[in-house]
C-alpha positions as CSV (number, residue, x, y, z in Angstrom):
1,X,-50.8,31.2,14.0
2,X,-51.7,27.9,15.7
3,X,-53.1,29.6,18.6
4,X,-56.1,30.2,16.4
5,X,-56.7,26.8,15.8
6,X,-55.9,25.6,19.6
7,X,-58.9,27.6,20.7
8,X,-61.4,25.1,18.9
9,X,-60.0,21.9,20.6
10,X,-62.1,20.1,23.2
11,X,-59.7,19.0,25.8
12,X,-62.8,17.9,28.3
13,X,-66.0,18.8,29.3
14,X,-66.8,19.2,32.1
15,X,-70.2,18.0,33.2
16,X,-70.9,18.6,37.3
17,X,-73.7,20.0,38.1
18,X,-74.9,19.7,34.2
19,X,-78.4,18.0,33.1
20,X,-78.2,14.6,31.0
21,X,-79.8,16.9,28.5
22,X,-76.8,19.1,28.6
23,X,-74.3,16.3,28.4
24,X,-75.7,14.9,25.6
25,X,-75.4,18.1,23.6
26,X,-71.9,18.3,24.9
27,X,-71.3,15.2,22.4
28,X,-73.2,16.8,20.0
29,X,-70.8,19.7,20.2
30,X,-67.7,17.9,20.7
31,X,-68.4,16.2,17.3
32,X,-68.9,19.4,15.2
33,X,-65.6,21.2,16.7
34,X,-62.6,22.0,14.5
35,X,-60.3,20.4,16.1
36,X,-56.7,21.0,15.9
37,X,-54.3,18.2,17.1
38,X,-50.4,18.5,17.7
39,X,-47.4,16.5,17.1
40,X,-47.5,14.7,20.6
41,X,-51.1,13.5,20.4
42,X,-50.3,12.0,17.4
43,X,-47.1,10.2,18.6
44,X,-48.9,9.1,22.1
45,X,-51.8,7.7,20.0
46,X,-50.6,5.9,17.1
47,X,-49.3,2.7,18.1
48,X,-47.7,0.3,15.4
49,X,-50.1,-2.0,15.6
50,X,-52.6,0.5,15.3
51,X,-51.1,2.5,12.3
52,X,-49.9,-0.7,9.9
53,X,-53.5,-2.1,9.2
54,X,-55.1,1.4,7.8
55,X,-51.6,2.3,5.8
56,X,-52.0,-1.4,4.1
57,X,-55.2,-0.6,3.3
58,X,-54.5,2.8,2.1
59,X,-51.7,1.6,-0.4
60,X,-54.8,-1.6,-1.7
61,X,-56.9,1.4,-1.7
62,X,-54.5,2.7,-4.0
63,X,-53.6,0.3,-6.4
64,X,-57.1,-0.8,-6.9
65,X,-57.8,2.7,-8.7
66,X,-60.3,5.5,-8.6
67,X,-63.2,4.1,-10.2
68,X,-63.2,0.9,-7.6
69,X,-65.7,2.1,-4.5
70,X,-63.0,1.3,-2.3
71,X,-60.1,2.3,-4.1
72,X,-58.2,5.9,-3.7
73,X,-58.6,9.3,-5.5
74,X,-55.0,10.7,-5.7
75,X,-53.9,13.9,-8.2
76,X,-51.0,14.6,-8.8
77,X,-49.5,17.3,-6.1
78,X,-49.2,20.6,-6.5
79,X,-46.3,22.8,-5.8
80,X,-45.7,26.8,-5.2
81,X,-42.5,28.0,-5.5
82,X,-40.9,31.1,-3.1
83,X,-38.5,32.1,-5.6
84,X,-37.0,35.5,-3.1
85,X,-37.2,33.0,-0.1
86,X,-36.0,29.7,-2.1
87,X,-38.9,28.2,-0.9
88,X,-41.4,25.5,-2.0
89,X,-44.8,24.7,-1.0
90,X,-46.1,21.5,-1.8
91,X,-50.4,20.3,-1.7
92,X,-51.0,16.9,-1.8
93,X,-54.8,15.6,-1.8
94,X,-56.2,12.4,-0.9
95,X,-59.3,10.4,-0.7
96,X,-59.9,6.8,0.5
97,X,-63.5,5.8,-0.4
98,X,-65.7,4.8,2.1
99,X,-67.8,5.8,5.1
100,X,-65.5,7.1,7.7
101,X,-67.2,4.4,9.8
102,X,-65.7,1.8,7.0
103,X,-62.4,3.3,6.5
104,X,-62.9,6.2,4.3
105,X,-60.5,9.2,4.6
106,X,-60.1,12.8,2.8
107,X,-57.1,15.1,3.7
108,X,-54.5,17.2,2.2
109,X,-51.4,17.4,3.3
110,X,-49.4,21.0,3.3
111,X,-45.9,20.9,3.2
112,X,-43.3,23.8,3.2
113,X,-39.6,23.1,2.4
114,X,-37.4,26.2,3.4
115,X,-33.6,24.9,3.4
116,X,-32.5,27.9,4.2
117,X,-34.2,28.0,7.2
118,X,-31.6,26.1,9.1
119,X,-29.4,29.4,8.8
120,X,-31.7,31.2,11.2
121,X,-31.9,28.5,13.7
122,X,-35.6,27.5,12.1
123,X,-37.1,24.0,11.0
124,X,-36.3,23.6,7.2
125,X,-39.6,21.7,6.5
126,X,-43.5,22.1,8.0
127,X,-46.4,20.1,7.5
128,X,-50.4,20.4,8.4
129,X,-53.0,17.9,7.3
130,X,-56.8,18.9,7.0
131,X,-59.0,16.3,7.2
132,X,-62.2,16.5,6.3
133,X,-65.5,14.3,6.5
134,X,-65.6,12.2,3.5
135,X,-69.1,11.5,3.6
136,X,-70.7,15.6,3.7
137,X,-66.9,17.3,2.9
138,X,-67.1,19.5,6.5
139,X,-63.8,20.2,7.9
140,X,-63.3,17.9,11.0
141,X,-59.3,18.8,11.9
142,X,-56.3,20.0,10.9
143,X,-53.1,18.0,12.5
144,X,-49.8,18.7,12.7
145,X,-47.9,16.6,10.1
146,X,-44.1,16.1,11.0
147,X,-45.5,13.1,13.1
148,X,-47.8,11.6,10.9
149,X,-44.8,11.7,7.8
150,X,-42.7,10.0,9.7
151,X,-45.1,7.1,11.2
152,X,-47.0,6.6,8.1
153,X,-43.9,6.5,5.8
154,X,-41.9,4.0,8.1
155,X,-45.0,2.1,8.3
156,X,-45.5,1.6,4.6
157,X,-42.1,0.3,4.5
158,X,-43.1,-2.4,7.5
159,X,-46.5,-2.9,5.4
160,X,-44.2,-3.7,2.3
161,X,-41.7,-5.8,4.1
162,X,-44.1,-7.8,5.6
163,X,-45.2,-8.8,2.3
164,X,-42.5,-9.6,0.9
165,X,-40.1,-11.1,3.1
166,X,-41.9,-12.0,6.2
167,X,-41.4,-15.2,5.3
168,X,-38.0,-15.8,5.1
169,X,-37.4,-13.9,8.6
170,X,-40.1,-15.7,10.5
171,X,-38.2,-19.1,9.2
172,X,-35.3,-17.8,10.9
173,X,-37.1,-16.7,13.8
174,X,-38.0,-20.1,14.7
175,X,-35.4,-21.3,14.0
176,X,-34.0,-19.2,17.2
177,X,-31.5,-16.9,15.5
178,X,-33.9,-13.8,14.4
179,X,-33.0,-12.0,11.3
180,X,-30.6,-8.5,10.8
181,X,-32.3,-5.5,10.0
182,X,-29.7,-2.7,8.9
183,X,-30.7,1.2,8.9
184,X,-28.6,3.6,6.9
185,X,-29.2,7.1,8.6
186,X,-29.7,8.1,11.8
187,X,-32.3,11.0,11.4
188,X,-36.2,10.9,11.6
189,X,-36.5,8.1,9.3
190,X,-33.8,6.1,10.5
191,X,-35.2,6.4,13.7
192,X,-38.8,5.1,12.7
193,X,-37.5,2.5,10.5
194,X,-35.6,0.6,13.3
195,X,-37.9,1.0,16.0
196,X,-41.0,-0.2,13.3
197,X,-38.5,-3.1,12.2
198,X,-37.6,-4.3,15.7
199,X,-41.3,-4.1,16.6
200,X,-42.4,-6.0,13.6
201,X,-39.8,-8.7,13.0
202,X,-38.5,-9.0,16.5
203,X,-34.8,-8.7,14.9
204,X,-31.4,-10.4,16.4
205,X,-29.7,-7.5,15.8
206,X,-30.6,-3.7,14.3
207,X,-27.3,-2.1,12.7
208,X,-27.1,1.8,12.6
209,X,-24.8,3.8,9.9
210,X,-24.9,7.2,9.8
211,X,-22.5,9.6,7.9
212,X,-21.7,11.2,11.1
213,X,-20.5,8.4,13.8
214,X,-21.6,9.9,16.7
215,X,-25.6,9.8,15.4
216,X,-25.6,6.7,14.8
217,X,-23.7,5.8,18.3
218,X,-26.5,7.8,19.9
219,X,-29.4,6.5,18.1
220,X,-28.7,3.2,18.9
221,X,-28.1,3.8,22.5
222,X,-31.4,5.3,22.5
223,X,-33.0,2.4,20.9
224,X,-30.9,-0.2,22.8
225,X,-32.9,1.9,26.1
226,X,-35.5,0.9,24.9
227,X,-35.1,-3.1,24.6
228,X,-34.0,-3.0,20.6
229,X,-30.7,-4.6,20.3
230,X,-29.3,-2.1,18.1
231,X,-25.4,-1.3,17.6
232,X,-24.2,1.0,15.4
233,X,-22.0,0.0,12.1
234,X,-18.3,2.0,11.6
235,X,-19.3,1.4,7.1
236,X,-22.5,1.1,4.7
237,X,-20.9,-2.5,3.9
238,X,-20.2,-3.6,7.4
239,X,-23.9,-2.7,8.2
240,X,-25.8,-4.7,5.7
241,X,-23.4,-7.5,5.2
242,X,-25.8,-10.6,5.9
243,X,-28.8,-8.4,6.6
244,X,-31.7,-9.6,5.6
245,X,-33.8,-6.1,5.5
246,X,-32.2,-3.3,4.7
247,X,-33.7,0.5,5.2
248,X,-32.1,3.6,3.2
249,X,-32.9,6.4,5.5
250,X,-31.0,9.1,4.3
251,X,-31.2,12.4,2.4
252,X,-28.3,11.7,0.1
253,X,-29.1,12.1,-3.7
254,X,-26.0,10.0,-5.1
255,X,-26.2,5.9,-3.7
256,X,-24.5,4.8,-0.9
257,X,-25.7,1.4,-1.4
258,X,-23.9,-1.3,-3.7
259,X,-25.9,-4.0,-4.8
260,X,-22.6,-6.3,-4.2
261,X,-23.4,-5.9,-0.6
262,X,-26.6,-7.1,-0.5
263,X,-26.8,-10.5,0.2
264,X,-29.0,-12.8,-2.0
265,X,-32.5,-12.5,-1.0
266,X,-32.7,-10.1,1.2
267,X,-35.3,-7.2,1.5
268,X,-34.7,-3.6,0.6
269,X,-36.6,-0.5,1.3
270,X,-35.3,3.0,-0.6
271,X,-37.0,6.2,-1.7
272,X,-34.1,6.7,-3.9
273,X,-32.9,3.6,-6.7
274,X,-30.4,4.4,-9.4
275,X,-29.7,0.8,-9.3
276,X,-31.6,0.0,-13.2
277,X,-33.6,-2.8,-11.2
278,X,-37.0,-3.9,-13.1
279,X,-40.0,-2.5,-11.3
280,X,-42.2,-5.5,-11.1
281,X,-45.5,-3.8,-9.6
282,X,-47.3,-1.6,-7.0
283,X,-47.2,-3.1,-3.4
284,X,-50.8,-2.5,-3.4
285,X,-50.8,-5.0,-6.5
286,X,-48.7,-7.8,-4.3
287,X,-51.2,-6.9,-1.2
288,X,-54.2,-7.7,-3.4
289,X,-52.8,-11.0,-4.4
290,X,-52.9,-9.8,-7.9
291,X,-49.5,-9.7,-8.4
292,X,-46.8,-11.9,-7.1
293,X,-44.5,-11.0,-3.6
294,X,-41.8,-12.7,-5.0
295,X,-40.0,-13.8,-1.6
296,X,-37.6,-15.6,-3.4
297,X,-36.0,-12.8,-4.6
298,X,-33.9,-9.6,-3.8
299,X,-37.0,-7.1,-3.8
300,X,-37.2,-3.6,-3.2
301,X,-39.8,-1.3,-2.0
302,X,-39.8,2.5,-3.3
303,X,-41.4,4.6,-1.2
304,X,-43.2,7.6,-2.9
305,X,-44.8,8.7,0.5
306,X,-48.6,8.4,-0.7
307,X,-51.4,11.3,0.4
308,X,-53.6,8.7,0.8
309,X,-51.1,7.3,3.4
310,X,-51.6,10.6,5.6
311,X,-55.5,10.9,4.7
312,X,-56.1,7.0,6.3
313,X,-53.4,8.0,9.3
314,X,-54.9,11.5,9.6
315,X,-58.3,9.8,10.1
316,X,-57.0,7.0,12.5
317,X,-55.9,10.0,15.0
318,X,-58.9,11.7,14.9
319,X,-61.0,8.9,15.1
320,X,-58.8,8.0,18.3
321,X,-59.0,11.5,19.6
322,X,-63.0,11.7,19.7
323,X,-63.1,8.5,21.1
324,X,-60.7,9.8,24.3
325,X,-63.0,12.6,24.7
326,X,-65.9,10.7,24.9
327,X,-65.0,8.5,27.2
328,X,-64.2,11.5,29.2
329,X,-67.6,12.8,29.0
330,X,-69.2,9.4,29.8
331,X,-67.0,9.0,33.1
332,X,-67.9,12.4,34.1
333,X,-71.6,11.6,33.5
């Protein structure tokens, strides 16, 4: 099925021999392709400190409402259910407002959850994002979305964190000791977490659990390659004791976190809270200034994975994409 799709990309044009005339409508082509952009172009192009300034302002977007003219349009997603297959398929629509040229964004995201999958050596989940021009509604792309989850969502948690307890590491920072950042799961988003935490924060040390031992020993060799001084933690407890942000990356439904363990003050970031802590406001709220970030506290960021999170990232990509292929034309020129 994505072979269709791959026939409408615009790897490069080539221009010898061409008129100016002729290049110049090359652009004009380029521009009005479908384009259809995979996993590893997304990954090669968004950089953290590309990605973390459009997911911030996708989750002010947010919180500033639908009726602002830059706030965010988000309905509720929509879900199909594969009853014979035990399938689900979930739509999730987004809008930004705004030019494209001034940050506005309008995707859906496509997901498909198969669990069992995994019995016929298959990927359990897919994901495609269509983007489309905000400003006239044309389609413009449609990306592959495993990459663009996992970026975006470990970037909202950086975005968040940031915010709320930036402060406290950077005071320990310069003080020459660096703060602890503690990951609990190994797995796409334990891998994303740790690698956007060590980027952010510059961390003394990045502590890996994982359910199974040996993931989290090979995850942190694989980050420790890679200049983060990670090591992986033998218990939950052993892994967050003294650490001041703490990432729950895992796919476990009952908590695996005690609040005992966490250490006065320190940062948290979950999609899952069974805790009964008081939810103060929307990070968007905090980002605005509207609400307080509380840094004296023990906060903790939910994660609801936002479509206007993939719409803004969705758009970054693409943006970067055209821009790569017109400096291609221009150097053939």
């Amino acid at each position: 099925m994505f072979n269709i799709f791959k026939q409408f990309i615009v790897i490069g044009l080539p221009v010898t021999g061409r008129s100016r005339k002729k290049t110049k409508q090359n652009r004009c082509n380029m521009a009005m392709q479908l384009k259809y952009i995979e996993d590893h172009v997304v990954r090669r192009l968004l950089t953290w400190d590309r990605l973390l300034p459009v997911v911030r302002q996708s989750l002010a977007a947010f919180s500033r409402g639908a009726l602002h003219p830059r706030g965010a349009v988000q309905p509720l997603r929509s879900s199909v259910t594969v009853d014979q297959h035990q399938g689900t398929m979930l739509v999730m629509p987004g809008l930004v407002k705004g030019e494209a040229t001034h940050g506005g964004a309008l995707a859906t995201k496509i997901v498909s959850l198969f669990p069992g999958n995994s019995q016929k050596g298959l990927s359990t989940h897919h994901a495609l994002v269509v983007l489309m021009e905000p400003s006239t509604g044309a389609p413009l792309a449609i990306l592959e979305g495993e990459a663009i989850t996992e970026l975006r969502t470990a970037a909202a948690s950086a975005v968040a964190t940031i915010e709320l307890a930036n402060g406290r590491l950077s005071a320990e920072a310069e003080g020459g000791t660096g703060g602890v950042v503690a990951v609990l799961g190994a797995g796409t988003q334990g891998r994303a977490h740790a690698r956007v935490m060590a980027h952010v924060f510059k961390p003394r040390e990045v502590r890996i659990w994982s359910r199974t031992p040996a993931s989290a020993e090979t995850l942190a060799s694989v980050l420790h390659s890679e200049g983060i001084p990670a090591v992986a933690a033998p218990s939950v407890r052993e892994a967050v004791a003294d650490a001041d942000v703490i990432n729950t990356c895992t796919l476990s439904t009952t908590p695996i976190l005690r609040a005992e363990w966490v250490k006065a003050g320190a940062h948290v970031n979950s999609d899952v809270i069974k805790a009964g802590a008081e939810v103060v406001a929307e990070i968007g709220e905090v980002l605005l200034g509207s609400r307080p970030a509380l840094r004296d506290n023990t906060t903790i960021f939910k994660s609801l994975g936002l479509a206007v999170e993939d719409a803004v990232t969705a758009r970054l990509v693409y943006d970067l994409v055209m821009k790569e292929e017109e400096e291609q034309v221009n150097r053939r020129e």
